[in-house]
C-alpha positions as CSV (number, residue, x, y, z in Angstrom):
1,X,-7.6,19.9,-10.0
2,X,-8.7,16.6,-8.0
3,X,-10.6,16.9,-5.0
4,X,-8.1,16.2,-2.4
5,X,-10.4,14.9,0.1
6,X,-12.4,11.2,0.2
7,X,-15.7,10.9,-1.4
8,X,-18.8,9.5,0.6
9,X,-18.0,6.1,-1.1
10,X,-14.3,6.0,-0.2
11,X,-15.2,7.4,3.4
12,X,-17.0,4.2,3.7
13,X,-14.6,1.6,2.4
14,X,-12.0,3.4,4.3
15,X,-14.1,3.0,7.8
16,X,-15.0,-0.8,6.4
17,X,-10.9,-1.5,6.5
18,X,-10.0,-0.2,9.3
19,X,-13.2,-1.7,11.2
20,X,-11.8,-5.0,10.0
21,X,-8.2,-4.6,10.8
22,X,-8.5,-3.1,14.0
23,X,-9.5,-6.6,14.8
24,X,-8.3,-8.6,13.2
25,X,-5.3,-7.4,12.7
26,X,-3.0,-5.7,15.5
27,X,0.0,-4.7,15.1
28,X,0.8,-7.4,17.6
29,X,0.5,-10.1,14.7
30,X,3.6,-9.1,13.7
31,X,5.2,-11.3,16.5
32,X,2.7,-13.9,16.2
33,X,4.0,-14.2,12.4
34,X,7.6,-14.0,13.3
35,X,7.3,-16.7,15.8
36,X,5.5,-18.9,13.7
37,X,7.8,-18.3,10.8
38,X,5.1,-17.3,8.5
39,X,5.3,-14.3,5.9
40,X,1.3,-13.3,6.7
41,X,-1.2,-15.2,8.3
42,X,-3.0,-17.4,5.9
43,X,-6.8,-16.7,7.2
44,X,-6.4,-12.9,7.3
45,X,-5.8,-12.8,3.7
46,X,-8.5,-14.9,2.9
47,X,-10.5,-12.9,4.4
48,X,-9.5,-10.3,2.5
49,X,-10.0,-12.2,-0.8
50,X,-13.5,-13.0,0.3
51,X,-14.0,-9.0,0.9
52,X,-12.8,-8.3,-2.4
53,X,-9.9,-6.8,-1.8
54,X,-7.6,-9.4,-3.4
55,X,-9.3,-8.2,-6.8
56,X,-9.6,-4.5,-6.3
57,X,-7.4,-3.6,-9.3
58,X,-9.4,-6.9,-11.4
59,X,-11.8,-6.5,-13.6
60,X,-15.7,-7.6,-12.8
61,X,-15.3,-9.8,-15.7
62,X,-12.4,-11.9,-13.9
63,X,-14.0,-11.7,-10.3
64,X,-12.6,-8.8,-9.1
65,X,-14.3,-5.7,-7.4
66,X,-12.4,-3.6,-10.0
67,X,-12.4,-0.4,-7.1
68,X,-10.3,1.2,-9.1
69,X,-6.5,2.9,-7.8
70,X,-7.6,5.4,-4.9
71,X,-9.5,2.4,-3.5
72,X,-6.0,0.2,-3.6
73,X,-4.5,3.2,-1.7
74,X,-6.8,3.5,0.7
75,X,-7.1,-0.1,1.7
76,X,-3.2,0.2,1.6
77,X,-2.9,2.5,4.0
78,X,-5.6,0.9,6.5
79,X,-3.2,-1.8,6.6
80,X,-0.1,0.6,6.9
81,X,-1.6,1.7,10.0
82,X,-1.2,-1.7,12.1
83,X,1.4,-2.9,9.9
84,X,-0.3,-5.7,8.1
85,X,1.3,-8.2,6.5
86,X,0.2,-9.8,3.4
87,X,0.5,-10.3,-0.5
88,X,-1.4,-7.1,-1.3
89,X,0.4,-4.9,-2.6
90,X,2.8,-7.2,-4.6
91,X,-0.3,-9.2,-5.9
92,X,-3.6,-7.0,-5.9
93,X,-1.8,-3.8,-6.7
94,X,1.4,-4.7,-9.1
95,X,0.8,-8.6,-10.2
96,X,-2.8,-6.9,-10.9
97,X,-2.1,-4.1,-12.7
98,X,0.8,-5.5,-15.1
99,X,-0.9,-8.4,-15.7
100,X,-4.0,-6.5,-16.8
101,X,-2.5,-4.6,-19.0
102,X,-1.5,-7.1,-21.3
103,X,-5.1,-9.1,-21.1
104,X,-3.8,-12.1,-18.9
105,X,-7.4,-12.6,-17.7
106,X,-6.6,-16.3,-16.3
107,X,-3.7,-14.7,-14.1
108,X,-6.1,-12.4,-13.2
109,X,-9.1,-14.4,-12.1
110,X,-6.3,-16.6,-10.1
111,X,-5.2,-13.4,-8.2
112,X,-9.0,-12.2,-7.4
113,X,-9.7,-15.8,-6.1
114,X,-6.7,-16.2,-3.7
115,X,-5.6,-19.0,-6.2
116,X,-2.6,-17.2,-6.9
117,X,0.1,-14.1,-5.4
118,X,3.4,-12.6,-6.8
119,X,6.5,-11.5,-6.2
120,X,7.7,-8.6,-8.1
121,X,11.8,-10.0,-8.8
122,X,13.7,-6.6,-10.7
123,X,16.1,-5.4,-7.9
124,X,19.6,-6.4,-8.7
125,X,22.1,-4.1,-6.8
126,X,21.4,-1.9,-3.7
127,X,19.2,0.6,-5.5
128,X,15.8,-0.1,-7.4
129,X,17.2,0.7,-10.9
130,X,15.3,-1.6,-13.2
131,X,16.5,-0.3,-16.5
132,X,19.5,-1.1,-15.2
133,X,18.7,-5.1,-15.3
134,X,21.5,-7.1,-16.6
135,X,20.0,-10.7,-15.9
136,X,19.8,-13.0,-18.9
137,X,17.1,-13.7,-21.2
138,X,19.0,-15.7,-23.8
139,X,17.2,-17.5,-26.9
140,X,16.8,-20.9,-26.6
141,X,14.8,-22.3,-29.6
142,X,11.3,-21.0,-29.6
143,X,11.7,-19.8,-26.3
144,X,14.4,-18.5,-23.0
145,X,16.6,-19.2,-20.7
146,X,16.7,-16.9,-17.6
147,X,19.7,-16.8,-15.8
148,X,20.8,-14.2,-13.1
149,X,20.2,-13.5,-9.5
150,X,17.9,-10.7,-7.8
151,X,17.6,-9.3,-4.5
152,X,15.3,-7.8,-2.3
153,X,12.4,-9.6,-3.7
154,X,8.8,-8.6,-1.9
155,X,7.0,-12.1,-0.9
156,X,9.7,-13.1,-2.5
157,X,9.8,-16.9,-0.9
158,X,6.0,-17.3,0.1
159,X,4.8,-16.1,-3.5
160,X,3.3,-18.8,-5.7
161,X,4.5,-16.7,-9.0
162,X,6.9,-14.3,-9.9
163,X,7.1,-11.3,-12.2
164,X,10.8,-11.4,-13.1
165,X,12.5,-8.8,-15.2
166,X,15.2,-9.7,-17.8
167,X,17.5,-8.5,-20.8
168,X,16.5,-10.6,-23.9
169,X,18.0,-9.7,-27.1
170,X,15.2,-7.7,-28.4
171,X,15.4,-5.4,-24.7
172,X,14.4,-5.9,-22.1
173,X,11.1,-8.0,-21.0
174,X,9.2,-9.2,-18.4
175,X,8.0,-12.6,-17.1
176,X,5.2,-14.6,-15.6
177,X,6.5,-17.7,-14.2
178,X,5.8,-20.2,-11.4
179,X,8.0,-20.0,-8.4
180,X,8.6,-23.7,-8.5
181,X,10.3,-23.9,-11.8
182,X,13.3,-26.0,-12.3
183,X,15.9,-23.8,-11.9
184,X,14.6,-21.3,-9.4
185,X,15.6,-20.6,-5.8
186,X,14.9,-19.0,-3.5
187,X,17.1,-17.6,-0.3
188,X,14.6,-15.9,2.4
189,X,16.3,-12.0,3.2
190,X,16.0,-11.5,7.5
191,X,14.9,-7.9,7.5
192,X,14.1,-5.4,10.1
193,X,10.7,-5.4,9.6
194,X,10.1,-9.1,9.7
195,X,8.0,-9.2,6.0
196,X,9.0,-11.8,3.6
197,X,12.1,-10.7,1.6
198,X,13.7,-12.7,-1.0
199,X,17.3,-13.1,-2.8
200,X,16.0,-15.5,-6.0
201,X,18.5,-16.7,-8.2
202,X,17.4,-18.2,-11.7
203,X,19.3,-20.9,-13.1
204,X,18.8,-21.7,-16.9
205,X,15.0,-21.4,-16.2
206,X,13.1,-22.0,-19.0
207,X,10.4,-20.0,-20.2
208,X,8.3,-19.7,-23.4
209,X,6.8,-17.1,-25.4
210,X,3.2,-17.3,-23.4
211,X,5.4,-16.4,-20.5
212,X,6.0,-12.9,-21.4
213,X,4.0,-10.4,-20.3
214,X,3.5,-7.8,-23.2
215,X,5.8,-7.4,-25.5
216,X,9.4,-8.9,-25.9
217,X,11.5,-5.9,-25.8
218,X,8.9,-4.0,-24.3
219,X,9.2,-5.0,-20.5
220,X,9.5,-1.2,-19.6
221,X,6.6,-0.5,-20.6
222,X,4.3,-3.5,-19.5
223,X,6.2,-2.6,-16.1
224,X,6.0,0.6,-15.7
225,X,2.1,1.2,-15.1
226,X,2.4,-1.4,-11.9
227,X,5.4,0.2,-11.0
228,X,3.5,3.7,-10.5
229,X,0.5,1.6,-8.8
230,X,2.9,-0.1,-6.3
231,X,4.7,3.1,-6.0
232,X,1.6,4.9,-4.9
233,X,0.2,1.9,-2.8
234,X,3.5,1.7,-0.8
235,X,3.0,5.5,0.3
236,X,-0.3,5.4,1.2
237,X,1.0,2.0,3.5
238,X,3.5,5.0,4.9
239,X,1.1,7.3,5.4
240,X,-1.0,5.1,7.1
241,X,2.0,3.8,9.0
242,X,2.8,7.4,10.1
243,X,-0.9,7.7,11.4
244,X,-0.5,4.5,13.3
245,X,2.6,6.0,14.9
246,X,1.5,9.6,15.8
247,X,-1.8,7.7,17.5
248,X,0.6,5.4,19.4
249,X,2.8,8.2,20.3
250,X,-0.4,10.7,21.4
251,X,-2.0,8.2,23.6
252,X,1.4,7.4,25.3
253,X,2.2,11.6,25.9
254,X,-2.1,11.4,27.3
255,X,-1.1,8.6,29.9
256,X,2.7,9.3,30.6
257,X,3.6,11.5,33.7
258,X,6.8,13.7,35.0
259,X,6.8,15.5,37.7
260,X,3.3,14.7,38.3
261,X,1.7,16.8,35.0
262,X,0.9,14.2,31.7
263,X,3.5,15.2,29.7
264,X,1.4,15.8,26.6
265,X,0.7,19.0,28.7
266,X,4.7,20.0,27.8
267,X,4.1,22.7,25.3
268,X,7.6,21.9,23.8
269,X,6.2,18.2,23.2
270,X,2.6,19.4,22.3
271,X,4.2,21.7,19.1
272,X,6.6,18.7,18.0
273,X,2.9,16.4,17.8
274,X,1.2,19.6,15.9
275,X,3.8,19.6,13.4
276,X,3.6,15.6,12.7
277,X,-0.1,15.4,12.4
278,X,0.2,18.8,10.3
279,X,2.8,16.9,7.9
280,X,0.8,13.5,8.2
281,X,-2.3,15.5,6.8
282,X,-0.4,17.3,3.8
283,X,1.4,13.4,2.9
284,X,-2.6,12.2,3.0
285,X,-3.8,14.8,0.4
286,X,-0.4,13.8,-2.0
287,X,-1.6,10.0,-1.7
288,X,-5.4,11.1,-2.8
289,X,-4.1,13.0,-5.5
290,X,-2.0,10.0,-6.7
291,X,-4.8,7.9,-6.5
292,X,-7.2,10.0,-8.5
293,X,-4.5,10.5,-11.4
294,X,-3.9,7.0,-11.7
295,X,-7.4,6.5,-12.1
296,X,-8.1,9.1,-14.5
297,X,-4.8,9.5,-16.8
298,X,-2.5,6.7,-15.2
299,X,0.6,6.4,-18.2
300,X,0.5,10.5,-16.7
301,X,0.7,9.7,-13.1
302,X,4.9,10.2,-13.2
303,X,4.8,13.0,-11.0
304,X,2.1,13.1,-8.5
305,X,2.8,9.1,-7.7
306,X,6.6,10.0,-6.9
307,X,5.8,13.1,-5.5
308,X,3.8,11.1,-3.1
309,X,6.2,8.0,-2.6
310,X,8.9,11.1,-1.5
311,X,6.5,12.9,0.8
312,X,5.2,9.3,2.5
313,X,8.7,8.7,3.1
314,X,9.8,11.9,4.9
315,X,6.9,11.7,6.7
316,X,6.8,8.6,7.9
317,X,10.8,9.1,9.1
318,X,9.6,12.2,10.9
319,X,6.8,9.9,12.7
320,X,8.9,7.0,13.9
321,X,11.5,9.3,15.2
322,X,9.5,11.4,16.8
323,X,7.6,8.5,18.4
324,X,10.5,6.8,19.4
325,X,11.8,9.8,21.3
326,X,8.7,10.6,22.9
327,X,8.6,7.3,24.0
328,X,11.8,7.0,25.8
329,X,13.9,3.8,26.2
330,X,10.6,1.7,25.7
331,X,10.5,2.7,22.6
332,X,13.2,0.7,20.8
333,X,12.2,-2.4,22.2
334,X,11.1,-5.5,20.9
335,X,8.2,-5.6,23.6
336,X,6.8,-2.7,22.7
337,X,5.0,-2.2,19.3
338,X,6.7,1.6,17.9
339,X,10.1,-0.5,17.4
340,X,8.0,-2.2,14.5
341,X,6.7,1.0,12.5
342,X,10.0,2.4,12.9
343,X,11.6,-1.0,11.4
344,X,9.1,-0.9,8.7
345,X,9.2,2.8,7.7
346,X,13.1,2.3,7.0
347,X,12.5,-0.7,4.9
348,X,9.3,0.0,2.9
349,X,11.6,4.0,2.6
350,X,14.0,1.6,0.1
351,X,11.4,-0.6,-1.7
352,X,10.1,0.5,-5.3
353,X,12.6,3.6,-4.7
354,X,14.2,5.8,-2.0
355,X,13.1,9.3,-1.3
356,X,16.3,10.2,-3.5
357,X,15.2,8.7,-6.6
358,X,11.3,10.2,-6.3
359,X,12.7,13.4,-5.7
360,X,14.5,13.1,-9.1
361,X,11.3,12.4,-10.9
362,X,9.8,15.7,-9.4
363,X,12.3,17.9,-9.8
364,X,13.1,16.4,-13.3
365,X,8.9,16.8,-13.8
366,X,9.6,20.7,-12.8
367,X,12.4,21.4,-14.6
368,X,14.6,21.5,-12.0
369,X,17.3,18.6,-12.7
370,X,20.6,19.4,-13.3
């Protein structure tokens, strides 16, 4: 069984992160961003190329700091915690890991230099259901024409590539093309959460055999090891969220008063925080696991990467509900930070799948399905 808590090393990169992006990065930036109409801001992220983090998942080889999948969770949920915004997780994590696996090493050394980040284009309909893709791939000489519309496209309209999945006739495959090919546009989503959301429609795009990433036919399969990666990423941004959100809410119950007593002296208020942080802990232990399986036997990772992605997002419900609450009126406005983990926990819940669909996986990994 893996060792369910961090390692001396990952202790260390873990206190590095958060060191960093306490300071750079409160959750504060989230208005800053909004306001100046930018997905992330451009100097935080390369500063996190120059730490090595844009090529965590890249090999040495390419110029990456190849730190392996727990490392990518962990750095994850650093920025879960003050809800950073950045390419990370569709570039580092799932660009990175796809692209890897077929032996794209220019792609990859672009990504590990800040030359490059993706968006990850397979949503079609309300629910992630990527074998259920029905955009076009049709033959067009020696190579394709792409033609179809997705939705709900992370960094969808800053990214300078996309990773776009579509039904040739050989099945199902997956592309590498730039976001500023003829026949691409893009229409910028205004979510909750104020990330960068994307509704891209491809029009007779034109793509070639060195476009395809793997196999033609066999866009499942080059997909599906970046899917778990992103799957497990996105939950450890949860959990980290969820942490972010019980800290908020325990200061605020440590400085609030009632009747002249703090009310974090309320006993009823004092078991509702014990049995958040108690949940927050158990979620943390399913997001190490994840990231040691992926590391060790990742085309094996099915179950503890859902399992986690299900738990993160329970958790991370309970959190901003309870911190909302706890915080009164205040707590649903715009002013007042808690209104964005909230708006992020229900978006990031739907993203890569909902609790509903990782539940599946689990039970179907137990023996359970119907």
């Amino acid at each position: 069984m893996a060792t369910l808590i961090l390692t001396d090393d990952e202790t260390m990169l873990q206190d590095a992160a958060r060191g960093f992006l306490d300071g750079a990065a409160p959750v504060g930036n989230l208005r800053a961003n909004r306001e100046a109409g930018r997905a992330y801001d451009p100097d935080l992220w390369g500063e996190m190329v120059r730490m090595g983090w844009a090529g965590v998942l890249v090999s040495e080889e390419q110029g990456g700091s190849d730190m392996g999948f727990a490392a990518a969770n962990i750095l994850s949920e650093e920025m879960g915690r003050s809800l950073v915004a950045s390419p990370f997780l569709s570039t580092a994590v799932i660009a990175a890991t796809a692209l890897r696996r077929a032996g794209r090493t220019a792609a990859l050394s672009a990504i590990a230099a800040g030359e490059a980040t993706y968006a990850l284009a397979i949503d079609e309909g309300p629910k992630f259901a990527p074998d259920a893709t029905s955009m076009e791939a049709a033959t067009s000489g020696n190579g394709f024409r792409l033609t179809g519309a997705k939705t709900f496209v992370g960094d969808g309209a800053s990214a300078s590539r996309i990773l776009v999945l579509a039904r040739a006739q050989a099945g199902l495959t997956l592309f590498d093309i730039e976001a500023g090919r003829t026949g691409v546009s893009r229409d910028k989503l205004d979510l909750v959460d104020s990330r960068d959301h994307a509704a891209i429609t491809f029009d007779g795009v034109e793509a070639t055999g060195e476009d395809v990433v793997g196999d033609v036919g066999g866009g499942l399969a080059a997909l599906a090891p970046a899917l778990r990666a992103g799957q497990a990423a996105l939950a450890a941004e949860l959990t980290g969220l969820s942490a972010g959100a019980f800290e908020m809410t325990a200061g605020y119950l440590k400085e609030r008063k009632q009747f002249g007593r703090h009310i974090g002296s309320f006993q009823a208020l004092q078991h509702r925080a014990a049995h958040l942080w108690s949940e927050i802990e158990v979620t943390a232990s399913t997001i190490i696991n994840a990231g040691r399986v992926l590391d060790a036997t990742p085309d094996e990772a099915d179950l503890a990467v859902s399992l986690a992605k299900a738990r993160a997002t329970e958790t991370a419900n309970l959190a901003v509900r309870e911190g909302v609450q706890m915080h009164g009126g205040i707590g649903m406005t715009d002013e007042f930070d808690m209104g964005f983990y909230m708006k992020r926990a229900r978006v990031a819940a739907e993203w890569l799948g909902d609790y509903g669909y990782h539940a599946a996986v689990v039970a179907k990994a137990r023996g359970m399905a119907a």
